[in-house]
N, C-alpha and C positions, 0 to 999 in steps of 0.2 A: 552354571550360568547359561549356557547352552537350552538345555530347557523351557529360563527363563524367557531367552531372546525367541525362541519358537513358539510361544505360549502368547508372547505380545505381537508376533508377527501374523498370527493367526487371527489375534483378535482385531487388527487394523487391516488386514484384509476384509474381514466381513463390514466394520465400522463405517470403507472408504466403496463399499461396493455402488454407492449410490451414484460416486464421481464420475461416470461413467454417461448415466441417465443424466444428470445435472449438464456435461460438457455436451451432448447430445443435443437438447431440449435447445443451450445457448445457441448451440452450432446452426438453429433454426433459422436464426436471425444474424448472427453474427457470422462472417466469412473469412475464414482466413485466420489472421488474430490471436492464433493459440497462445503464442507467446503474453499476449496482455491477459487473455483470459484467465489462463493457468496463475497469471501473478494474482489476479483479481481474489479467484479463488484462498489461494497460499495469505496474504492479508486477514483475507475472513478468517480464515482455518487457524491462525496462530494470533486470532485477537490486533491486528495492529492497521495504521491507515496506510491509504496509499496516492503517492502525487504521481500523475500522470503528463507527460509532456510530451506535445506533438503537434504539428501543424491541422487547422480548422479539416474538419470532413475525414480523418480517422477514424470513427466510429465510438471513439473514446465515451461520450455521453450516450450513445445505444447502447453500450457493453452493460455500463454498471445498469442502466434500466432495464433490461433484459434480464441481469444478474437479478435483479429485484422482484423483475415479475417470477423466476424461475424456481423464487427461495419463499413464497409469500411473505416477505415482510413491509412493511410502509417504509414506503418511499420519498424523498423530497429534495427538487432538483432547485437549488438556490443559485440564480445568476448575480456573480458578485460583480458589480458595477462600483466607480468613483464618490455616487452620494449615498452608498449604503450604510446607515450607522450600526454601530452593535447592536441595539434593541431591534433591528428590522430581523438577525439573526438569534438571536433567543430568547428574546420576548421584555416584556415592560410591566410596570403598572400601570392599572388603569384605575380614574377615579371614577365608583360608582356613582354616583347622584340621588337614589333611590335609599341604599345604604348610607351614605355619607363614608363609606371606607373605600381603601385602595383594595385592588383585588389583582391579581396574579394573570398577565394575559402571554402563555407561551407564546415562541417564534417554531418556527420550522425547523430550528433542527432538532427539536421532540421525535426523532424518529426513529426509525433504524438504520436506513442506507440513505445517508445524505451526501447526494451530488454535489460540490464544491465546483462551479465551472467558472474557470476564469478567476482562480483564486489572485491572480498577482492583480487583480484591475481595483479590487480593494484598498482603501485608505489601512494605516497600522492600527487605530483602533478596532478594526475590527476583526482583521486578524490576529488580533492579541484576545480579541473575543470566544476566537477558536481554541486557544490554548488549555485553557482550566477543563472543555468538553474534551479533548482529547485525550488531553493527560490524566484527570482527576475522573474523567466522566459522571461528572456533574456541572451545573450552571448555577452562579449566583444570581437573582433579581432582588434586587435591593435587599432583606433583611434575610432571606427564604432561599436556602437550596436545595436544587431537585437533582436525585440521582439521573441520569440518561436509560432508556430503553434499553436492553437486552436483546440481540445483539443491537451491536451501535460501532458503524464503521462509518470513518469519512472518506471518502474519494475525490480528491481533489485534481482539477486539470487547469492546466497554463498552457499559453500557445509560446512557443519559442523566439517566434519568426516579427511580432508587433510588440516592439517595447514603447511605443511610445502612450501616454496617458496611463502606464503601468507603474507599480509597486511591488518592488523585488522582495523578496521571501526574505526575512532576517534569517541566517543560520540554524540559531537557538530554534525559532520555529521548521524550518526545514528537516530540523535534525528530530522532530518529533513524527517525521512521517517512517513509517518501517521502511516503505522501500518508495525507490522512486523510477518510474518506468519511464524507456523512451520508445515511443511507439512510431515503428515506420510505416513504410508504404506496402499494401499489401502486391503481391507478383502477378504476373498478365494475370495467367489462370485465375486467381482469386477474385480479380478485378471484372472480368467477365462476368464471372458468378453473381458478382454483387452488382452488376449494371444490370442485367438479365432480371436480378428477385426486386431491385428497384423497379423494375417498367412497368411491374403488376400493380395491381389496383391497391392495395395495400399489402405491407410487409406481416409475413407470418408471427401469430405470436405463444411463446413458450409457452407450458401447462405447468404450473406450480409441480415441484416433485419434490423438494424436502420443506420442512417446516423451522421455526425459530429453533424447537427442541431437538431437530436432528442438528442444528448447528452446533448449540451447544454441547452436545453426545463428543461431535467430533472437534470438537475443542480441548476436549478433556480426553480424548484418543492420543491427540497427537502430543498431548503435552506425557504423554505415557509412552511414545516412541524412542527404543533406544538410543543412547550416543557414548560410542565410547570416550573414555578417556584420552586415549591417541587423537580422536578428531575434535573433540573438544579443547586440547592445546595447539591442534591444527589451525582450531579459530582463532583462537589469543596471539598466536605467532604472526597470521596474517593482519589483525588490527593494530598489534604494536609496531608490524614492520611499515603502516603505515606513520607513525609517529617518530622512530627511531630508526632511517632506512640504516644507518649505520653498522647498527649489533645484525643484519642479515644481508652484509655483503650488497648494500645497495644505494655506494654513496654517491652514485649518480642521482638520485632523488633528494639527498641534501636541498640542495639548490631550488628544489621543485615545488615542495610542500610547506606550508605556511601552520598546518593545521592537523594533526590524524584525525584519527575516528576516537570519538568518544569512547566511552566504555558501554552505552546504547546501541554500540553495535555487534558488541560481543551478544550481547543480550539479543539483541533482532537477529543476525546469523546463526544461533542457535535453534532458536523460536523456527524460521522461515526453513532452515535445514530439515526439520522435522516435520514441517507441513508438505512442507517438497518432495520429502519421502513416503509420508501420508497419501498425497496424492499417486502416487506410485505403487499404491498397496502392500507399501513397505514396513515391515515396525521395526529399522533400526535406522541407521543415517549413515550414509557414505562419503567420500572425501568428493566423488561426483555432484553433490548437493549441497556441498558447499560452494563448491566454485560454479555451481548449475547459478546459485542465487544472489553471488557473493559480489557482486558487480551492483546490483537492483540494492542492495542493502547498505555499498559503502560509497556509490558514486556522489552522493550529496552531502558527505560526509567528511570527506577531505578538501580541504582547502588549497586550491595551488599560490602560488607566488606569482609575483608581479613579472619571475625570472620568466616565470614557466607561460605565462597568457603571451610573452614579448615571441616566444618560442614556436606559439601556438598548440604547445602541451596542456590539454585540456587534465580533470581529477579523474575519465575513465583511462585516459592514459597511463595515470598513474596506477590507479589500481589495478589494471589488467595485466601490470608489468609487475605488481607485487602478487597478485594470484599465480603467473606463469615461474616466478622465481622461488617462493616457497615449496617447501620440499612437502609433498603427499605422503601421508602415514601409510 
């Protein structure tokens, strides 16, 4: 087995050599940040989307643009406003007049890297519009559906801090996002940096360095990255104790939680574990990469109770207090 695990670590070393170049080229434009970028990355690399939350002027909507110009693929940044209808997001029929027939007029998220900003300022129809592209990755227009582009990740951002004229994420849809990032403030130094490459006449921009098909390569890498058996019931243990703090000695959480993590989280922990490690030039997965990722994957996922908001026990509380209590293989 041995062999095997050196044989796949070999090969996701040469596979991941590009991530390098890739976080380099970002690092052009972007300051600071690793934490969002590396997740940005880890989304792409295991297939899955990702919500972003952070107060205005984080650089949140540079990242994924920069991400886009960095990777050549087509880009499209959709500002989701109050009187946006689904058809303004994936498109409608239109009557020819020439023909006398309806013809098929895509929306913007025909793309690859669709920017989602301000997804909560959306009415529910239309973010129930997002759901079939995400999950099923295709779109219905009226009789005719179309598969989505290759790759096809959404990046969606909310600002935390303006609820008002806003529409809060139902669950069900939240829980379709792989991870969900909280992005802070970056530190003096960083801040400098980035007041300094603002002053200039315009901001530097990445050189394309990998392609659609190297994504794809390392898609199909990472899904080949080891995981044993030990860390794989490392994961199960931590999402059930989110469900049941009881059977792990954690009935202080009784009280807390309204809700675990689906079984989409076992599923995203796995997936995000193994990109994580990927990026690492790793081909197997450690118990560090789980609990590196294991926050971004289940903070949106648990529900607290009415007990626990009165408490002002937030669901990272929760989780970070069942990541520290389970035992590491």
């Amino acid at each position: 087995m041995n062999k095997d695990i050196q044989a796949i670590n070999t090969m996701i070393q040469q596979e991941s050599a590009f991530v390098e170049k890739l976080l380099s080229e970002i690092g052009k434009v972007i300051i600071g940040q690793k934490y969002m970028v590396e997740r940005l990355l880890i989304a792409l690399f295991s297939n899955g989307h990702a919500l972003l939350e952070g107060v205005p002027g984080l650089a949140k909507t540079l990242a994924v643009r920069t991400l886009s110009a960095a990777i050549q693929t087509r880009f499209q940044r959709i500002q989701f406003t109050p009187d946006l209808l689904p058809a303004d997001l994936i498109g409608t029929l239109v009557y020819d007049q020439k023909s006398g027939e309806f013809r098929t007029k895509k929306g913007p998220i025909f793309s690859n890297l669709i920017l989602a900003d301000e997804i909560n300022r959306s009415p529910a129809k239309v973010q129930s519009a997002l759901l079939e592209a995400m999950m099923e990755r295709q779109v219905t227009i009226g009789e005719n559906t179309f598969p989505m582009d290759d790759p096809f990740l959404i990046l969606a951002t909310q600002n935390p801090i303006e609820q008002e004229g806003t529409y809060p994420l139902p669950e069900a849809q939240v829980d379709r996002f792989m991870l969900k990032l909280v992005i802070g403030y970056p530190n003096k130094e960083e801040e400098l940096k980035i007041m300094r490459l603002n002053a200039g006449e315009k901001l530097p921009q990445p050189d394309p360095v990998i392609t659609p098909e190297d994504i794809k390569r390392a898609r199909l890498a990472v899904s080949q990255v080891y995981i044993d058996e030990k860390i794989e019931r490392y994961i199960i243990d931590i999402v059930f104790a989110t469900r049941n703090p009881s059977e792990y000695k954690l009935e202080d959480l009784n009280e807390l939680i309204a809700y675990g993590a689906s079984p989409r989280a076992s599923i995203y922990l796995s997936q995000a574990s193994k990109a994580h490690a990927f990026l690492r030039g790793r081909g197997y997965v450690t118990p560090e990469d789980v609990r590196a990722i294991g926050l971004d994957v289940l903070r949106h996922r648990v529900i607290v109770t009415y007990e626990a908001e009165a408490e002002e026990t937030t669901a990272e509380d929760v989780v970070r207090k069942v990541l520290n209590h389970i035992e590491v293989p």
